[in-house]
C-alpha positions as protocol buffer text, in pm:
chain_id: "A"
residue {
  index: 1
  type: UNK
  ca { x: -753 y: 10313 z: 3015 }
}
residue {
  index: 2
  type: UNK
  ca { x: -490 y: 10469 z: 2773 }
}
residue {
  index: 3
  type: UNK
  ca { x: -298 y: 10291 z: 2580 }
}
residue {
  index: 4
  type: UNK
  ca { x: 40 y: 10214 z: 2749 }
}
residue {
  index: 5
  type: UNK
  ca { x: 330 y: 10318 z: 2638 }
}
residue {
  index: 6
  type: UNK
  ca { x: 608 y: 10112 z: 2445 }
}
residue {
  index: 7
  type: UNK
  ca { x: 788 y: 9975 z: 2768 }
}
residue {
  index: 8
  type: UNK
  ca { x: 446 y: 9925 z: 2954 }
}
residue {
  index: 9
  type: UNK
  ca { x: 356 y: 9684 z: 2670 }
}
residue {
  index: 10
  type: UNK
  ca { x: 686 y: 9462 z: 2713 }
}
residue {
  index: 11
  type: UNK
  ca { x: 531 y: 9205 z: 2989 }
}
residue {
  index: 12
  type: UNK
  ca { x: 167 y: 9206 z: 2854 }
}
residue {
  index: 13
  type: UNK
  ca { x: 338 y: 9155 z: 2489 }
}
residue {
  index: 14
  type: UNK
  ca { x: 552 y: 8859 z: 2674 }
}
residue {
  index: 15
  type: UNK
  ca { x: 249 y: 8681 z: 2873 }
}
residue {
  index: 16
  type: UNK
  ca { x: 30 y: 8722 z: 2532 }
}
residue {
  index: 17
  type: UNK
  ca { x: 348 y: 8512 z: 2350 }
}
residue {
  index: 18
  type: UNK
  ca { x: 324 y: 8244 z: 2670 }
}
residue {
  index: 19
  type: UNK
  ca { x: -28 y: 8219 z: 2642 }
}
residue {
  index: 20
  type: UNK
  ca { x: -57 y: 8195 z: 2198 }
}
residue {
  index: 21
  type: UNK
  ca { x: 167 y: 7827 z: 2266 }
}
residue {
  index: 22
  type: UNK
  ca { x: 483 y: 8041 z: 2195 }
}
residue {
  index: 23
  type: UNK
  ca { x: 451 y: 8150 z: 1815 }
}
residue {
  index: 24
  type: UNK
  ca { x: 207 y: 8428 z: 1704 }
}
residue {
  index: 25
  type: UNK
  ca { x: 179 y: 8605 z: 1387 }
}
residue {
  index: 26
  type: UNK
  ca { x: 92 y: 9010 z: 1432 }
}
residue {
  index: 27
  type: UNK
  ca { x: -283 y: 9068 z: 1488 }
}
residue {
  index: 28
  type: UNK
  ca { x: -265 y: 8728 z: 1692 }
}
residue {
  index: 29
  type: UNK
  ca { x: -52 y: 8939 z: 1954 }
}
residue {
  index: 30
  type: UNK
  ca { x: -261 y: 9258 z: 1928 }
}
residue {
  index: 31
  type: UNK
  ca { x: -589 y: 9074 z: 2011 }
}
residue {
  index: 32
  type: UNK
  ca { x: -420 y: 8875 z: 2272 }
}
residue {
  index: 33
  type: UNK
  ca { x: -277 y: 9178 z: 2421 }
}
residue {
  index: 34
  type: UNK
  ca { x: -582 y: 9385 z: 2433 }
}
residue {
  index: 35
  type: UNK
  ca { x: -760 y: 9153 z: 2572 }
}
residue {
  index: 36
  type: UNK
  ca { x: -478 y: 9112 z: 2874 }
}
residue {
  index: 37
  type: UNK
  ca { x: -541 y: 9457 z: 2910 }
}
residue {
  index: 38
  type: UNK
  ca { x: -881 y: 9488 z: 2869 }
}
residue {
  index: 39
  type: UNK
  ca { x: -881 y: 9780 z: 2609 }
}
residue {
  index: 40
  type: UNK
  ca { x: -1102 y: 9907 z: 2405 }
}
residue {
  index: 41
  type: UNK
  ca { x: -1240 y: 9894 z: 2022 }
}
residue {
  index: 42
  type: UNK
  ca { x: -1202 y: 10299 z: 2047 }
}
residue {
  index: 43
  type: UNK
  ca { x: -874 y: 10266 z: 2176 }
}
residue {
  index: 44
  type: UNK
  ca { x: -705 y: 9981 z: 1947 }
}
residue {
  index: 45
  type: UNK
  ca { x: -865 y: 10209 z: 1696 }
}
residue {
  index: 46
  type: UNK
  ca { x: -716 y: 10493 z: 1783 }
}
residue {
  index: 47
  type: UNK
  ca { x: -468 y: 10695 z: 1500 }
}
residue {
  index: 48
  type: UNK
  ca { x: -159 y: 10770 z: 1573 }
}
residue {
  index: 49
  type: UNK
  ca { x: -58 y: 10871 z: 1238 }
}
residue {
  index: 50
  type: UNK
  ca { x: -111 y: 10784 z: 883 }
}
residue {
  index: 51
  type: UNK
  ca { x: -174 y: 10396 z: 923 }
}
residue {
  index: 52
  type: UNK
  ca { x: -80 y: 10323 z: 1204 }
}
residue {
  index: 53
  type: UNK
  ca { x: -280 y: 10280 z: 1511 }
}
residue {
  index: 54
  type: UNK
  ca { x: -136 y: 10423 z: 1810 }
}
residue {
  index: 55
  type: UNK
  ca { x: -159 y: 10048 z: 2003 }
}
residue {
  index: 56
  type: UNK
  ca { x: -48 y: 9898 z: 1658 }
}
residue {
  index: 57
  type: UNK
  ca { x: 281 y: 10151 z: 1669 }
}
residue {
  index: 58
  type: UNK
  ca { x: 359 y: 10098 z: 2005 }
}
residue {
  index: 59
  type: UNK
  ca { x: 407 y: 9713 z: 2025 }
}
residue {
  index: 60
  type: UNK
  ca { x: 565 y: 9721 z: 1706 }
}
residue {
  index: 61
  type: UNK
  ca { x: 851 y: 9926 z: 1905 }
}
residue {
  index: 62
  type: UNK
  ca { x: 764 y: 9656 z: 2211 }
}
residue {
  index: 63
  type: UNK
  ca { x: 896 y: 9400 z: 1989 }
}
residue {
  index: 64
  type: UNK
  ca { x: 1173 y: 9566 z: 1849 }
}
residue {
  index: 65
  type: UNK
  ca { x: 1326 y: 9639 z: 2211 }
}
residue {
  index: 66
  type: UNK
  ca { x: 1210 y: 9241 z: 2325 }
}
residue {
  index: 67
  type: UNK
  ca { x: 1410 y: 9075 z: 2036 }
}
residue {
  index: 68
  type: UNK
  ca { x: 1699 y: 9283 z: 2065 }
}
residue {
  index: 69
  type: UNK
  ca { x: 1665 y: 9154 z: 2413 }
}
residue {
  index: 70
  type: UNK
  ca { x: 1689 y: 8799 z: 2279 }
}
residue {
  index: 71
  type: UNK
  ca { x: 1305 y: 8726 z: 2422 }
}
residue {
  index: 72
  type: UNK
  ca { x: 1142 y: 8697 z: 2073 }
}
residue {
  index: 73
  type: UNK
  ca { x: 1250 y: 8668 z: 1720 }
}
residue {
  index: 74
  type: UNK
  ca { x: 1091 y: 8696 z: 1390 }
}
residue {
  index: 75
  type: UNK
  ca { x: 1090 y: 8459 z: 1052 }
}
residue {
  index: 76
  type: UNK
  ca { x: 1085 y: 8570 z: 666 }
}
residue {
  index: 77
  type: UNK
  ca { x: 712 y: 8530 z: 663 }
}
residue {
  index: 78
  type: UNK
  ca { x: 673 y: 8723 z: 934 }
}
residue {
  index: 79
  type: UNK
  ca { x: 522 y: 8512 z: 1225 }
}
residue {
  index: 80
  type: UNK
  ca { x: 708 y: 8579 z: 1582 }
}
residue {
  index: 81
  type: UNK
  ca { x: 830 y: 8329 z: 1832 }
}
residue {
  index: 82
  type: UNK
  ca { x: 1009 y: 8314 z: 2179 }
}
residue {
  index: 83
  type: UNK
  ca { x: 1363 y: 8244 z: 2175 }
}
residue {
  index: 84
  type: UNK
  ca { x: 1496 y: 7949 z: 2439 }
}
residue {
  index: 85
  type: UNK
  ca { x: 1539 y: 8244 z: 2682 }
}
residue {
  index: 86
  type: UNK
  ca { x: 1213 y: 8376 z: 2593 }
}
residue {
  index: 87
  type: UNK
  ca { x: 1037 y: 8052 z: 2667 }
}
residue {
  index: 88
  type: UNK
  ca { x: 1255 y: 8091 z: 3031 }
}
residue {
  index: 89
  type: UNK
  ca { x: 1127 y: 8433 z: 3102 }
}
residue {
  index: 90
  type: UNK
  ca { x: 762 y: 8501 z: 3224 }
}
residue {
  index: 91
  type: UNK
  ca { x: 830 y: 8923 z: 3315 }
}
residue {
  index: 92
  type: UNK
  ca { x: 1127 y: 9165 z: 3255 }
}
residue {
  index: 93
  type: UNK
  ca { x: 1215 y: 9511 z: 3380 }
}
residue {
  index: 94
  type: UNK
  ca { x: 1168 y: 9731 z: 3141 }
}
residue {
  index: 95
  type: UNK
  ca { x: 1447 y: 9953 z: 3291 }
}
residue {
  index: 96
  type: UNK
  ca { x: 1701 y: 9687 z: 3227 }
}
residue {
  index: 97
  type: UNK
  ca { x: 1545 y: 9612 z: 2882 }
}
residue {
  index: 98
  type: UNK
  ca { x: 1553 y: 9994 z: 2778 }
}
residue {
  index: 99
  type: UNK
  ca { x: 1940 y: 10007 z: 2923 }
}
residue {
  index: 100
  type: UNK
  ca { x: 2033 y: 9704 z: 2741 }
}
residue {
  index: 101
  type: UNK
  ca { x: 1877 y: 9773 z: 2388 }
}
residue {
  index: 102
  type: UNK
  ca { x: 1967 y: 10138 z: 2387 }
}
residue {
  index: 103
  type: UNK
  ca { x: 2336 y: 10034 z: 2436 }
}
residue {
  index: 104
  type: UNK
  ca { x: 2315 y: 9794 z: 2149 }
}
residue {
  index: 105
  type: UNK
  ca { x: 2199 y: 10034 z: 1921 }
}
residue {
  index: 106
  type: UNK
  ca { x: 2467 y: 10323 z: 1998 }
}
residue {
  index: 107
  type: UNK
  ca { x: 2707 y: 10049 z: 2001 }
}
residue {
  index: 108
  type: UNK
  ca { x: 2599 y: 9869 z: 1632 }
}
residue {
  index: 109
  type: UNK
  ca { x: 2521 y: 10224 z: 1556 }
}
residue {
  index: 110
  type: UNK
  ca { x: 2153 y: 10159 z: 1448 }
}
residue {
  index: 111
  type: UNK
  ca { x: 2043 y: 10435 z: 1604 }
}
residue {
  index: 112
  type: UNK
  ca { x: 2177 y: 10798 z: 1709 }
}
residue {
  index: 113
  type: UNK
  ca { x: 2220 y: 10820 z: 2104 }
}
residue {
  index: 114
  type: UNK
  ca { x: 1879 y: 11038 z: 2219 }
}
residue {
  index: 115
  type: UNK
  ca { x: 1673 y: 11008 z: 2477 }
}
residue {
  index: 116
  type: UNK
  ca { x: 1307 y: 10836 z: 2462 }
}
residue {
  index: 117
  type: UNK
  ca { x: 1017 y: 11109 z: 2518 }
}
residue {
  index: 118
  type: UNK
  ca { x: 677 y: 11023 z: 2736 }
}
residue {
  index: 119
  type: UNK
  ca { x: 556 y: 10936 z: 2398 }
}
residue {
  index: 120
  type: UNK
  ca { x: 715 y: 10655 z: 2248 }
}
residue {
  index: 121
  type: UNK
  ca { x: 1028 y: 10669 z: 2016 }
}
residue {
  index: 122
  type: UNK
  ca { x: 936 y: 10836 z: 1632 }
}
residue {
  index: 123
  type: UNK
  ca { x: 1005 y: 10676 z: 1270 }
}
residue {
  index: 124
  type: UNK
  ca { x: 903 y: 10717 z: 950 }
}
residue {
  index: 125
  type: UNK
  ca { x: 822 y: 10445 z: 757 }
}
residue {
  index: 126
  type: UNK
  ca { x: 810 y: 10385 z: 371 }
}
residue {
  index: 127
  type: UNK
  ca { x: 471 y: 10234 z: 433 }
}
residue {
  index: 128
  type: UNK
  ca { x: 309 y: 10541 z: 535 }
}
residue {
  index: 129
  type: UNK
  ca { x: 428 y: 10741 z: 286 }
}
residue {
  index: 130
  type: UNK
  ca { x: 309 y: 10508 z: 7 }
}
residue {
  index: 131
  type: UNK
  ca { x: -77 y: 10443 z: 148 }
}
residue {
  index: 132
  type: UNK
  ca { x: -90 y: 10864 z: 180 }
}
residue {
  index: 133
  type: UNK
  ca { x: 30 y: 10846 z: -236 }
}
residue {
  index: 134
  type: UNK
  ca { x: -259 y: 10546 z: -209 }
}
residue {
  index: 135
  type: UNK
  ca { x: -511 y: 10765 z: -24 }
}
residue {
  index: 136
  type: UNK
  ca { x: -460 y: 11054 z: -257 }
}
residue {
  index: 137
  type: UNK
  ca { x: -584 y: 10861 z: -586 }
}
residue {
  index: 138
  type: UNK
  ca { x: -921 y: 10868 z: -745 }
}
residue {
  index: 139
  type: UNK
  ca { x: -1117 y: 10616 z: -689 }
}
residue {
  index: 140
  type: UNK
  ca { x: -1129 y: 10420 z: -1006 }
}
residue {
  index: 141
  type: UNK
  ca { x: -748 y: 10478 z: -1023 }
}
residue {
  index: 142
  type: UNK
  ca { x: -721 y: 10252 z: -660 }
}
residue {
  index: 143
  type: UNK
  ca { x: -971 y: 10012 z: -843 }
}
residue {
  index: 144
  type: UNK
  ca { x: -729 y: 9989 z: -1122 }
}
residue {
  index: 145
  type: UNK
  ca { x: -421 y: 9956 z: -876 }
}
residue {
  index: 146
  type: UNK
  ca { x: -609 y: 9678 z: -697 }
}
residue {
  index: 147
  type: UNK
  ca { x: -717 y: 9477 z: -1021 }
}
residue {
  index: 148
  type: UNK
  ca { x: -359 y: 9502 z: -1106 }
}
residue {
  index: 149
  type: UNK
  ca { x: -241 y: 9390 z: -755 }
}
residue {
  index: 150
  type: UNK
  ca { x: -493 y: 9079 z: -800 }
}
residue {
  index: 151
  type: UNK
  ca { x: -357 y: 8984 z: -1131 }
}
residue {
  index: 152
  type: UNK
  ca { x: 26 y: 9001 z: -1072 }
}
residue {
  index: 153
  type: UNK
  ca { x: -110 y: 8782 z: -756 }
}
residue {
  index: 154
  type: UNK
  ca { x: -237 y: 8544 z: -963 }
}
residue {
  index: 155
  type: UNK
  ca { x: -598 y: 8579 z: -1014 }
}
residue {
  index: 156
  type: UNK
  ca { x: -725 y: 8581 z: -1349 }
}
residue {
  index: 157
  type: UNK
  ca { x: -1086 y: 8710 z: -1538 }
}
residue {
  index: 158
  type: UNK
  ca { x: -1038 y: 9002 z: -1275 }
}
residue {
  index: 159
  type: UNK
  ca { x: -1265 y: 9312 z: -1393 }
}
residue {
  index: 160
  type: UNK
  ca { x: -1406 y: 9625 z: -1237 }
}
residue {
  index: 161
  type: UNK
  ca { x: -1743 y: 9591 z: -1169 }
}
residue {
  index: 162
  type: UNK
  ca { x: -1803 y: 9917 z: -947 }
}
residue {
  index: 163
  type: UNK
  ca { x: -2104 y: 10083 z: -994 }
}
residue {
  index: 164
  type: UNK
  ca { x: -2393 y: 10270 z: -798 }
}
residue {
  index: 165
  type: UNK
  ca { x: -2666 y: 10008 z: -623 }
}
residue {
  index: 166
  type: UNK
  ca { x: -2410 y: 9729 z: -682 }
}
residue {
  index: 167
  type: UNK
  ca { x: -2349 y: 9679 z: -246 }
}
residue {
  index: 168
  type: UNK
  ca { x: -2042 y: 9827 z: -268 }
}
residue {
  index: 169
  type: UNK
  ca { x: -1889 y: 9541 z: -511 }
}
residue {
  index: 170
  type: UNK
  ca { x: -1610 y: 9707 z: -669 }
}
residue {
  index: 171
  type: UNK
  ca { x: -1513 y: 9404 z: -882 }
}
residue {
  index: 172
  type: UNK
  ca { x: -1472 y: 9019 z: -939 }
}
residue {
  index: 173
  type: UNK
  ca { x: -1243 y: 8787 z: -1052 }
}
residue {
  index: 174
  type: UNK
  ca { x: -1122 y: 8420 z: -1021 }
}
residue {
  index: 175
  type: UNK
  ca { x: -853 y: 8259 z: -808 }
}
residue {
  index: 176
  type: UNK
  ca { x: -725 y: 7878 z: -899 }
}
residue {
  index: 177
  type: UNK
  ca { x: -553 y: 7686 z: -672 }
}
residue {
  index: 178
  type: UNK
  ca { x: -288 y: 7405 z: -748 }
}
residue {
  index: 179
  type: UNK
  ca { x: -445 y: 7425 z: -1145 }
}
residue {
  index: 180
  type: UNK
  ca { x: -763 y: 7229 z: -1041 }
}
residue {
  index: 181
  type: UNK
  ca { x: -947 y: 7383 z: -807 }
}
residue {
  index: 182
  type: UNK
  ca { x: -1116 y: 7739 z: -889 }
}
residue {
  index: 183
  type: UNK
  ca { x: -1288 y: 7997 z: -691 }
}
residue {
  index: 184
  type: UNK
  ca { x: -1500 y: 8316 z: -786 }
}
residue {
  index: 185
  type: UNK
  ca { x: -1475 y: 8607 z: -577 }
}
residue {
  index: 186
  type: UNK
  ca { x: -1549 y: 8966 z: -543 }
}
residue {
  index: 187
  type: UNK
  ca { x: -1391 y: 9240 z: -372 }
}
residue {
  index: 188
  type: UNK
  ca { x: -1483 y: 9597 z: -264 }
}
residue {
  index: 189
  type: UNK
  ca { x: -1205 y: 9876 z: -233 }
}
residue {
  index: 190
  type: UNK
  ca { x: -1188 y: 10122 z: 64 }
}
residue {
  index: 191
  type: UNK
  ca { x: -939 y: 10440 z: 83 }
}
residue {
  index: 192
  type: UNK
  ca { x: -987 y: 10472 z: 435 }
}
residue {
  index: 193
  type: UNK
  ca { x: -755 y: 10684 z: 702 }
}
residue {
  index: 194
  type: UNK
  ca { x: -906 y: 10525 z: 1012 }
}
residue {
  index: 195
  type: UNK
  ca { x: -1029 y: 10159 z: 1059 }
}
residue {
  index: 196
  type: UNK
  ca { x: -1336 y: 10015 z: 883 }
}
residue {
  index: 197
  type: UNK
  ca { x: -1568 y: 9882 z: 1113 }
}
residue {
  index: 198
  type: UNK
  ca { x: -1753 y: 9507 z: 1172 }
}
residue {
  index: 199
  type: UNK
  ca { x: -2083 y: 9697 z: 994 }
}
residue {
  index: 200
  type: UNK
  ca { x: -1867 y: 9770 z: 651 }
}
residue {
  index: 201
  type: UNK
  ca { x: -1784 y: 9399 z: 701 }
}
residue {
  index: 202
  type: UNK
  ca { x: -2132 y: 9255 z: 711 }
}
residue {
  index: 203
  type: UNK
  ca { x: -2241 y: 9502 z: 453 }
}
residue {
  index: 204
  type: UNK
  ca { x: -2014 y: 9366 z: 224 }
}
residue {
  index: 205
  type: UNK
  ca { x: -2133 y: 9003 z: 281 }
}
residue {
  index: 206
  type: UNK
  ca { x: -2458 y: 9069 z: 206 }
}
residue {
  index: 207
  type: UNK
  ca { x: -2356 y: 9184 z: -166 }
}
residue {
  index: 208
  type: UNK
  ca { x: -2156 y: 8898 z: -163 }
}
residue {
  index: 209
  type: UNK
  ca { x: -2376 y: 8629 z: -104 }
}
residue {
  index: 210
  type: UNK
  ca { x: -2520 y: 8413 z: -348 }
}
residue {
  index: 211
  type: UNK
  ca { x: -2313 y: 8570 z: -650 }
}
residue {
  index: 212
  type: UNK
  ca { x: -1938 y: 8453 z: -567 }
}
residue {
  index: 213
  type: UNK
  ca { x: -1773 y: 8169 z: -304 }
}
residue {
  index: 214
  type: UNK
  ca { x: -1532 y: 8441 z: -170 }
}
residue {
  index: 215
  type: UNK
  ca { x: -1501 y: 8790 z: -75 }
}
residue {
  index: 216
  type: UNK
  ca { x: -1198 y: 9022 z: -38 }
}
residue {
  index: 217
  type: UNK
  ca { x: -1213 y: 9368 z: 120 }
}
residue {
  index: 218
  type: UNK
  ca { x: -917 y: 9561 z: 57 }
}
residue {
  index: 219
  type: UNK
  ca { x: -858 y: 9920 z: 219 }
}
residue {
  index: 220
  type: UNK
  ca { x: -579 y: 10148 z: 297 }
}
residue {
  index: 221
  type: UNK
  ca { x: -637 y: 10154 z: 633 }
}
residue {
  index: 222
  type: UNK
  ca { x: -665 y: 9933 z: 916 }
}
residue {
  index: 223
  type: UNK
  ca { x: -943 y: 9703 z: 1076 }
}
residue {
  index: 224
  type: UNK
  ca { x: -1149 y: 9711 z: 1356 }
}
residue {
  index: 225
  type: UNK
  ca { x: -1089 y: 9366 z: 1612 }
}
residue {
  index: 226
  type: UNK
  ca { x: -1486 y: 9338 z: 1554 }
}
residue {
  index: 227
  type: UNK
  ca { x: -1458 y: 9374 z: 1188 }
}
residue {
  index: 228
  type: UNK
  ca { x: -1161 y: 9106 z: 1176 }
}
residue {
  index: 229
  type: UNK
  ca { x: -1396 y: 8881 z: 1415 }
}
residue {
  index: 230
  type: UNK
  ca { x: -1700 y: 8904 z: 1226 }
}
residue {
  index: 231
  type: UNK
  ca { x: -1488 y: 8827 z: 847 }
}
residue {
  index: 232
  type: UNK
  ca { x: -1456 y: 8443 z: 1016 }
}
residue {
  index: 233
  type: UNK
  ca { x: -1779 y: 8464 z: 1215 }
}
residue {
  index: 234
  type: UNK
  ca { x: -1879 y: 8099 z: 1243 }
}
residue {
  index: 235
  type: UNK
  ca { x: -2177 y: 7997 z: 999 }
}
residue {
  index: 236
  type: UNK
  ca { x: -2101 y: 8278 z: 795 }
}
residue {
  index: 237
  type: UNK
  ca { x: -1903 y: 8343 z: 448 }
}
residue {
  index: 238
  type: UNK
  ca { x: -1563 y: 8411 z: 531 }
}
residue {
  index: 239
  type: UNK
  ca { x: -1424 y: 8727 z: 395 }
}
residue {
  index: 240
  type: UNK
  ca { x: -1035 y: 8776 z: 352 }
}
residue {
  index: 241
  type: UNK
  ca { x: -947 y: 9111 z: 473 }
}
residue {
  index: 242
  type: UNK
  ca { x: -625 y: 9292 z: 350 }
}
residue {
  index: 243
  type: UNK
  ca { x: -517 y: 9596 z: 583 }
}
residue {
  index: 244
  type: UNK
  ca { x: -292 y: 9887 z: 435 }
}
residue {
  index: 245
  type: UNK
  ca { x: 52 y: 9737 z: 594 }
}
residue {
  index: 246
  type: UNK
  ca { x: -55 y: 9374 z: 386 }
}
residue {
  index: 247
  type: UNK
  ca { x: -117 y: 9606 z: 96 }
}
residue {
  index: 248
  type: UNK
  ca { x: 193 y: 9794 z: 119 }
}
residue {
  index: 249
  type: UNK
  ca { x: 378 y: 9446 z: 182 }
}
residue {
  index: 250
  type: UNK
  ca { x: 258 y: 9328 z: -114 }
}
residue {
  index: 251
  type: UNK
  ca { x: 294 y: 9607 z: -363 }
}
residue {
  index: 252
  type: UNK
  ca { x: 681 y: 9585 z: -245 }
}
residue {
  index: 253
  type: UNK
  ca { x: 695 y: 9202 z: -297 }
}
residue {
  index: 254
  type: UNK
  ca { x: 580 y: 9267 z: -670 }
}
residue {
  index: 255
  type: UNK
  ca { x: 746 y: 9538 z: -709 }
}
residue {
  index: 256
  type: UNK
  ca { x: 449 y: 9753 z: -789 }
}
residue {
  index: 257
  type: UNK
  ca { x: 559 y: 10113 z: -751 }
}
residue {
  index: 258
  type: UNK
  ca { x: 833 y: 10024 z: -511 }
}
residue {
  index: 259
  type: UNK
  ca { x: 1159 y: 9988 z: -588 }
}
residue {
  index: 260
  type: UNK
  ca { x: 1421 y: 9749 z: -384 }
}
residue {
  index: 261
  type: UNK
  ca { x: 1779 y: 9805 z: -392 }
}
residue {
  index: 262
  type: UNK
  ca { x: 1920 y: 9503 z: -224 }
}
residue {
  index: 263
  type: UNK
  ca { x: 2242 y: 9469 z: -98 }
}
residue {
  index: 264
  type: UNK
  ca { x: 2250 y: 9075 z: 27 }
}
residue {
  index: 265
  type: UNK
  ca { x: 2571 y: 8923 z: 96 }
}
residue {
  index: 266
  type: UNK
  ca { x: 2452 y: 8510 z: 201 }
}
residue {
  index: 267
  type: UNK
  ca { x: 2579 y: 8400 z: 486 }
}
residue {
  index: 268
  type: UNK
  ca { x: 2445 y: 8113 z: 585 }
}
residue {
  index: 269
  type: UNK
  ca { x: 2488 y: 7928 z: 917 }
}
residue {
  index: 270
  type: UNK
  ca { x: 2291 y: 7725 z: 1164 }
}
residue {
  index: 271
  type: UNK
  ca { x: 2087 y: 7826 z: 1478 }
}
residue {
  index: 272
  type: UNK
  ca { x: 2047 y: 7451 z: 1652 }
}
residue {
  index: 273
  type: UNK
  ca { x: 1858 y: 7680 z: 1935 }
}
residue {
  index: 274
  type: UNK
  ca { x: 1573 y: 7715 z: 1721 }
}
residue {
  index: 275
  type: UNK
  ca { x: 1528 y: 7320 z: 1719 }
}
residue {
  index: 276
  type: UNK
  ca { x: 1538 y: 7296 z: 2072 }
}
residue {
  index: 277
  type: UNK
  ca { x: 1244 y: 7519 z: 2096 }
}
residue {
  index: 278
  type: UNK
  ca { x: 1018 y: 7354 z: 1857 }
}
């Protein structure tokens, strides 16, 4: 099957949230939804444009449209969870929902009145435009970019190791936790459009093994469910991967290359709703 569009994905979105215990983070969702569906590795894979996966894209817009609905709402760290009336509701109609959240948005003005296309509705995102600056470097200059990222993050004794007959191992470095506790690890670099697969994955561990305690792939693009499977296969090295929305995420948080002009006014008052649905 093709993947539905936005509105299709609003009840299979909703009985994935039911079924994760109420509170899912985002590739918890996407597995649980393609798997409600029954889709595909070639069509979760599938580009829509840039860095986003066409499945990806379109439940990002399904949540937007089921928390302005009040269903689902997001924290600062960006895990999602239903709301008291989500927790109430088991299906919607996605005409109402559409009706409801389009007059929101004309009426808080988030959005310019227009009609939705057979597609889905369009955006442009800041993340998409960064990974295609990303994509565009040379490859030791996204080496560089990720040592960097790895030391404003906290590791330390990070060097760039990259070099031909090495499996791929694009550098090392050590991570401490708490002061006591230390951890080498090595990590391999991938400018990728598409998604890298479960076989880039297992590649990767087997340059990894016996010469560090962790491994961290890094690309630009996005990852295959397989490949996200088979980095916590049981019995197996785990391997943290980091897609190009975490990358983008976390160039913003430090500031690398992206600038933030905040405008925050605190207002700070309490939802007792939220405790009721703990």
């Amino acid at each position: 099957m093709a993947v539905p569009k936005y509105d299709d994905l609003f009840n299979p979105l909703l009985k994935a949230m039911h079924n994760l215990g109420g509170s899912a983070s985002i590739s918890e969702q996407e597995d649980e939804v393609a798997s409600i569906l029954g889709l595909t590795e070639k069509e979760i894979s599938e580009i829509h444009r840039g860095n986003r996966t066409k499945f990806g894209y379109r439940l990002a817009w399904a949540r937007y449209y089921l928390k302005r609905y009040r269903l689902i709402d997001n924290s600062v760290r960006g895990v999602w969870a239903l709301t008291a009336k989500g927790r109430k509701t088991t299906s919607v109609d996605k005409k109402e929902v559409n009706k409801v959240v389009k007059f929101l948005d004309i009426k808080t003005k988030k959005i310019k009145e227009k009609k939705i296309d057979e597609e889905e509705p369009t955006d442009t995102g800041w993340e998409d435009e960064l990974l295609e600056i990303i994509r565009a470097l040379q490859p030791d200059a996204f080496e560089r970019l990720c040592q960097r990222l790895l030391r404003e993050s906290g590791f330390t004794h990070v060097e760039i190791t990259g070099r031909s007959g090495d499996g791929g191992i694009d550098g090392k470095g050590i991570v401490r936790i708490g002061g006591l506790l230390s951890f080498h690890m090595i990590f391999q670099c991938k400018r990728y459009q598409g998604s890298v697969s479960s076989s880039v994955v297992r590649d990767f561990r087997g340059a990894m093994i016996g010469r560090a305690d962790k491994g961290l792939l890094i690309t630009t693009g996005t990852f295959t469910k397989d490949a996200r499977a088979e980095a916590q296969r049981d019995g197996a090295p785990p391997i943290d991967l980091v897609d190009g929305q975490t990358l983008a995420e976390k160039l913003k948080e430090l500031r690398l290359g992206v600038e933030v002009k905040e405008r925050i006014v605190e207002d700070i008052s309490i939802d007792s709703d939220f405790f009721n649905v703990i």
